[in-house]
MMTF fields as JSON, N, C-alpha, C and O atoms, coordinates in Angstrom:
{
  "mmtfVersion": "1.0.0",
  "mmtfProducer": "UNKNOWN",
  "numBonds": 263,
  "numAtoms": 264,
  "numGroups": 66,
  "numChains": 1,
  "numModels": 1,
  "chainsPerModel": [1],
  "groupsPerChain": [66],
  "chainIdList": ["A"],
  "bondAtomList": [4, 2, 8, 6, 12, 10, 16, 14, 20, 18, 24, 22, 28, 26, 32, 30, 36, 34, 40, 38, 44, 42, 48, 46, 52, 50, 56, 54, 60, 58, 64, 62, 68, 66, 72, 70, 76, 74, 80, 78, 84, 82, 88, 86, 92, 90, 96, 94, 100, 98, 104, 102, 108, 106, 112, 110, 116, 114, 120, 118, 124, 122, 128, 126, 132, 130, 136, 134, 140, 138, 144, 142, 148, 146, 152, 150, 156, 154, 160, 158, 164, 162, 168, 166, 172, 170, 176, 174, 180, 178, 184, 182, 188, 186, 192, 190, 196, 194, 200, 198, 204, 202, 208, 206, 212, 210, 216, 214, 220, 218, 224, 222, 228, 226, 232, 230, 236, 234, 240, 238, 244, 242, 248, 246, 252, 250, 256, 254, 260, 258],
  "bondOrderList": [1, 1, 1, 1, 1, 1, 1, 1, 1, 1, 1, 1, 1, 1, 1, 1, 1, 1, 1, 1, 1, 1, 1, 1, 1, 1, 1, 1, 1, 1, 1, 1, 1, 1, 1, 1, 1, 1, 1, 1, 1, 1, 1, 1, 1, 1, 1, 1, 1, 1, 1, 1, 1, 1, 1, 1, 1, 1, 1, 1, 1, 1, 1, 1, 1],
  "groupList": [{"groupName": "UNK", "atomNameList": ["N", "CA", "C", "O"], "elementList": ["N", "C", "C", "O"], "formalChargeList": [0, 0, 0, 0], "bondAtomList": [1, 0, 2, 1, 3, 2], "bondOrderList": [1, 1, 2], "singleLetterCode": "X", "chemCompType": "L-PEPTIDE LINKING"}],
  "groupTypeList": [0, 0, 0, 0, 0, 0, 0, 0, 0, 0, 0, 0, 0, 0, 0, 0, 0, 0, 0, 0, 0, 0, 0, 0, 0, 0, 0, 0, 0, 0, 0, 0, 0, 0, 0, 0, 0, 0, 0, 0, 0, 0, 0, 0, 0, 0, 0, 0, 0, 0, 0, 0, 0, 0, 0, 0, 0, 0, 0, 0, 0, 0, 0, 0, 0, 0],
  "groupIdList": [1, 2, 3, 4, 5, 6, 7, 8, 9, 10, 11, 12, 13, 14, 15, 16, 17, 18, 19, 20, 21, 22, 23, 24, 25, 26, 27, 28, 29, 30, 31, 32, 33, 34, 35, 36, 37, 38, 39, 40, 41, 42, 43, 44, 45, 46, 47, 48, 49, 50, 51, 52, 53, 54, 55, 56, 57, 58, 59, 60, 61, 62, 63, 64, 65, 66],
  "secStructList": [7, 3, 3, 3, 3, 1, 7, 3, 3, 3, 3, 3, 3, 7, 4, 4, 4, 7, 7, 3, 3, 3, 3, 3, 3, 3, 7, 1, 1, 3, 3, 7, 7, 7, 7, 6, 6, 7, 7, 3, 3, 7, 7, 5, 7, 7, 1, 1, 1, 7, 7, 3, 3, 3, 7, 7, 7, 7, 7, 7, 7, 1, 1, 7, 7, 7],
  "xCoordList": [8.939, 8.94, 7.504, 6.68, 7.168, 6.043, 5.898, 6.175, 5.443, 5.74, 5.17, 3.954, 5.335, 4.59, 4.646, 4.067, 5.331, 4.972, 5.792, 7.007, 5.353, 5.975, 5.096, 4.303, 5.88, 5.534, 7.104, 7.798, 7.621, 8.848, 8.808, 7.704, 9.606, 9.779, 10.661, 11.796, 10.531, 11.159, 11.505, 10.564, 12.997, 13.318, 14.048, 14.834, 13.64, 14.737, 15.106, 14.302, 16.581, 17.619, 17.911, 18.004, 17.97, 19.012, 19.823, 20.257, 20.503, 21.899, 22.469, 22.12, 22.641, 23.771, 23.791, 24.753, 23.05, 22.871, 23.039, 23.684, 22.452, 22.705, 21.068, 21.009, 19.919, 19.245, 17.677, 17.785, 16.801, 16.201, 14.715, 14.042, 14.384, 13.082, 12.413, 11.698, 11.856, 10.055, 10.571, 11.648, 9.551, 9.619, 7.821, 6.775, 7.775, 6.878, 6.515, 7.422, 5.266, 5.253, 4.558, 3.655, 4.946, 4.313, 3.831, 4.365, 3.145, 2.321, 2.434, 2.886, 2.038, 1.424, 0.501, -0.434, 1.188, 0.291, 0.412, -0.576, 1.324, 1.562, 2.965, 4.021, 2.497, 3.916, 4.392, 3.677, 5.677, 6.787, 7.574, 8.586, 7.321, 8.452, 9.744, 9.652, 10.491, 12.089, 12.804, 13.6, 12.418, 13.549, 15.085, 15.841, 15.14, 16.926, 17.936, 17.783, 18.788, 20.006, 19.841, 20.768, 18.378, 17.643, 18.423, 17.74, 19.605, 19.171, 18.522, 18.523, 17.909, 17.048, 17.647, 18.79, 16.208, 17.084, 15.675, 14.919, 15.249, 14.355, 14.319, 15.465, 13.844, 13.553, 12.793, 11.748, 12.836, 11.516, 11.131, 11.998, 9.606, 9.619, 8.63, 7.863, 8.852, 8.578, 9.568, 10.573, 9.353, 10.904, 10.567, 11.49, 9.18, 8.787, 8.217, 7.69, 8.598, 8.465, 9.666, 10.183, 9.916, 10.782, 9.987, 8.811, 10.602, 10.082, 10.836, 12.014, 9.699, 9.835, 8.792, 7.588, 9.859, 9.462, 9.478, 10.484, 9.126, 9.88, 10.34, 9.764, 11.577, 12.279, 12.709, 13.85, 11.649, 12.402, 13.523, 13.266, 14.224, 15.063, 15.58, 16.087, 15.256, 15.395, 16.804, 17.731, 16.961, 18.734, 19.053, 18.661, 20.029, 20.226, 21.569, 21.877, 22.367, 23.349, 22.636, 21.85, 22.757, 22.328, 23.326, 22.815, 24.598, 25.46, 25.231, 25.451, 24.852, 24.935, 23.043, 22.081, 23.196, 21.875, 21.753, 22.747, 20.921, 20.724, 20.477, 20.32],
  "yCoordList": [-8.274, -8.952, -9.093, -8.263, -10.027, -10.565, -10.743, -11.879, -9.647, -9.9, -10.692, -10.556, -11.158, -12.303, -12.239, -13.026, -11.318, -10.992, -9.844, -9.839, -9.143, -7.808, -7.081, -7.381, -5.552, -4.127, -3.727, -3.651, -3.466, -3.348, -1.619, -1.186, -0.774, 0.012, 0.215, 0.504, 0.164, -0.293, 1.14, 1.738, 1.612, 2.88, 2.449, 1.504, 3.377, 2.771, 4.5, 5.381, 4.718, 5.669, 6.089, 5.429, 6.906, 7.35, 7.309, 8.433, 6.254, 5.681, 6.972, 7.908, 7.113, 8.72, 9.974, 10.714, 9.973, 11.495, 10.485, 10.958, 8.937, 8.643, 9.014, 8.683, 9.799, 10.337, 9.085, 7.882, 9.494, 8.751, 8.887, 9.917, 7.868, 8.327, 8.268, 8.882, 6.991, 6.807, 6.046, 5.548, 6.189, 5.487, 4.405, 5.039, 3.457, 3.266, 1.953, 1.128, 1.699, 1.081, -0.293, -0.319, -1.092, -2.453, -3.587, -3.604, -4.31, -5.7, -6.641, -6.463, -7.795, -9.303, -8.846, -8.048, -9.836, -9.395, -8.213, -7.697, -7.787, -6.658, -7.069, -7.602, -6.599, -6.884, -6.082, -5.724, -5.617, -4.443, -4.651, -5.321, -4.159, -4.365, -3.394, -2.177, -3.834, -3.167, -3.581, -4.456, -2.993, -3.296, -3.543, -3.122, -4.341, -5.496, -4.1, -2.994, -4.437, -3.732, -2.491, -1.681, -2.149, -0.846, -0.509, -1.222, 0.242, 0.818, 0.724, 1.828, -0.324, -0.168, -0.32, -0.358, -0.386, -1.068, -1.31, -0.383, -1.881, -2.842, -2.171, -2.296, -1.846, -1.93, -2.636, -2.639, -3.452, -3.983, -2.961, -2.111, -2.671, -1.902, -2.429, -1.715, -3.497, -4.209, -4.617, -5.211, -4.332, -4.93, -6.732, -7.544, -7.091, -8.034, -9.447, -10.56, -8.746, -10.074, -9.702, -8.601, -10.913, -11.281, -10.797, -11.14, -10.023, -9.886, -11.065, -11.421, -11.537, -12.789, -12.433, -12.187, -12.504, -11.85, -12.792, -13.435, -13.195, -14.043, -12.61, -11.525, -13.071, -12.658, -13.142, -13.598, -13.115, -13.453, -12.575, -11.411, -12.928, -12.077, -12.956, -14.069, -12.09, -12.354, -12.385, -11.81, -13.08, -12.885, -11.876, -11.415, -10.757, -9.608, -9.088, -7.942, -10.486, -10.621, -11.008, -11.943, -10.412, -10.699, -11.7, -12.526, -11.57, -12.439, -14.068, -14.936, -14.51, -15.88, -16.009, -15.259, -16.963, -18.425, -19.403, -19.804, -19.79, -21.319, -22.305, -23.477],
  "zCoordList": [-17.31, -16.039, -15.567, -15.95, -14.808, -14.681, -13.06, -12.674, -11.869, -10.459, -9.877, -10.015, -9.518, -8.05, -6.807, -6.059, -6.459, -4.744, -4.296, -4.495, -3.868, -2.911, -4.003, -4.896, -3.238, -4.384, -4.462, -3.448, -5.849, -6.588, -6.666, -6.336, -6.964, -7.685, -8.772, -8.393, -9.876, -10.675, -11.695, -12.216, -11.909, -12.6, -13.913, -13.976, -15.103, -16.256, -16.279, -15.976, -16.734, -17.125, -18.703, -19.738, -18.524, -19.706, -20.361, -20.613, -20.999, -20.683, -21.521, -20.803, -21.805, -22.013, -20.636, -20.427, -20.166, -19.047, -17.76, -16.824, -17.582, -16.508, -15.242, -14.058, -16.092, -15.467, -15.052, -15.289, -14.641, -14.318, -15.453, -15.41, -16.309, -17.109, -17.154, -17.946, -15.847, -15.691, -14.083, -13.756, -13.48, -12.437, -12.156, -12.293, -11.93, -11.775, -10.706, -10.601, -9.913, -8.804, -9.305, -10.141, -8.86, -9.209, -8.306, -7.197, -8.497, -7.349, -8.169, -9.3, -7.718, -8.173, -8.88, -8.82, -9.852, -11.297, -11.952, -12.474, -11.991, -12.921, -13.837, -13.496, -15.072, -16.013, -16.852, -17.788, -16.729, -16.918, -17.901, -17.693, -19.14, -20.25, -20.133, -19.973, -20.196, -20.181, -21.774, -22.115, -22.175, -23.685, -23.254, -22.378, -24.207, -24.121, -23.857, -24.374, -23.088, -22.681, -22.426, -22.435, -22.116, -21.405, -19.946, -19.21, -18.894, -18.0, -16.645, -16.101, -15.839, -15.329, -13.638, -13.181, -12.961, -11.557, -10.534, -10.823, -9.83, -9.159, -7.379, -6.947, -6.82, -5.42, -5.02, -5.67, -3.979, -3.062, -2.425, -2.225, -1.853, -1.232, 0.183, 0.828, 0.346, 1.294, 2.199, 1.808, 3.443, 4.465, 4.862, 4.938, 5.067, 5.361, 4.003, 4.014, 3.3, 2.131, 0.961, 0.771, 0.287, -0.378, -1.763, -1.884, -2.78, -4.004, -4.945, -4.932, -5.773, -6.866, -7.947, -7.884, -9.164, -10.383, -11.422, -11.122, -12.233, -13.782, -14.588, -14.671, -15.117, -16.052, -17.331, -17.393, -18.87, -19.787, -20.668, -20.975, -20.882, -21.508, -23.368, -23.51, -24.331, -25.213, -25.785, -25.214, -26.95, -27.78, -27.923, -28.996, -26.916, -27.942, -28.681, -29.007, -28.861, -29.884, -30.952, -30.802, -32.153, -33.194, -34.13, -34.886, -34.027, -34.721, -34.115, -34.96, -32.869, -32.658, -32.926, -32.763, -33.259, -33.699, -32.873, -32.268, -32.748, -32.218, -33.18, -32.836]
}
């Protein structure tokens, strides 16, 4: 993810325990890899601006093609 406005806090989990495994704070211009079907979850931590991010997300069915 690639931010563009606000400050995010952004957590990825454990997916077996459910627990929390990095936490980390982010701005404009900062960019956050999350591996495919990773866990995660996003806060704004701004009350007065709207957070806007790009999100690419890659194929992660391997059986379909384009």
């Amino acid at each position: 993810m690639y931010i563009l406005s606000s400050r995010m806090e952004v957590t990825s989990y454990d997916p077996k325990a459910d627990e929390k495994v990095q936490e980390k704070i982010t701005g404009p211009g900062d960019f956050i890899f999350i591996p495919s079907m990773e866990a995660h979850s996003m806060i704004n931590l701004s009350n007065t601006e709207n957070a806007t991010f790009l999100c690419c997300i890659a194929n992660v069915y391997e059986d379909e093609t384009i």
